[in-house]
N, C-alpha and C positions, 0 to 999 in steps of 0.2 A: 523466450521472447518477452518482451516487456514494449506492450502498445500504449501509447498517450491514449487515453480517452477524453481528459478533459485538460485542457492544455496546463500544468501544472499542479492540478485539483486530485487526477484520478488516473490511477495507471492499471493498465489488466496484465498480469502476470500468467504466461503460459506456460509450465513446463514438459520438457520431454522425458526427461530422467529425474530419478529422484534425490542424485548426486549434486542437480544443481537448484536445486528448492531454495536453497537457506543463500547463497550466492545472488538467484535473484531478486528477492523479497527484500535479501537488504539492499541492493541496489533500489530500487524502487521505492521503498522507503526511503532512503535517503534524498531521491528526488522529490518527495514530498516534502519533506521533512523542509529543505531549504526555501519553499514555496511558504509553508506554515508559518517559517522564523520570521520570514517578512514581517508579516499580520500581527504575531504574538497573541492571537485569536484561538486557533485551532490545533488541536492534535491528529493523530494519525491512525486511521481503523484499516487494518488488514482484516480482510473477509475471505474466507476458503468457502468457493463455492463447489469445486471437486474434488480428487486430487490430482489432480494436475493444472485447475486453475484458481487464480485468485484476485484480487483486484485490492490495492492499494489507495487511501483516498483521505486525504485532507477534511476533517469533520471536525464541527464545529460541534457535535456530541461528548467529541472526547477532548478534555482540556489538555491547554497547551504545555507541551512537551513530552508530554505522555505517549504511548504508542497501547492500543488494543487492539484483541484479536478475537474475531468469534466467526461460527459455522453458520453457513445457511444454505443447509444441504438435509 
């Protein structure tokens, strides 16, 4: 499942299986990602807050075109 949280900005990634982790994430990423290209401002922080959730999100932390990842768990 991949929920809008912030219309364009921030998506929560929920998985069931771990078959489909990498399928969503980049899905979801990529819907960032075309949000970010706009701007030419920001890049894109994946954050694993379980395993099986994650949240995707347009940040102005990570420069543009770049994509990070990091734990906060």
């Amino acid at each position: 499942m991949i929920r809008i949280v912030d219309d364009g900005l921030s998506y929560l990634v929920k998985v069931s299986h771990a078959s489909v982790v990498d399928d969503y994430l980049n899905s979801a990423v990529d819907l960032a990602r075309q949000y970010a290209s706009t701007t030419g401002l920001c890049g894109i922080l994946v954050t694993r807050h379980a395993h099986d959730t994650y949240t995707v999100a347009v940040s102005e932390a990570v420069p543009f075109g770049e994509t990070r990842e990091r734990l906060d768990f």
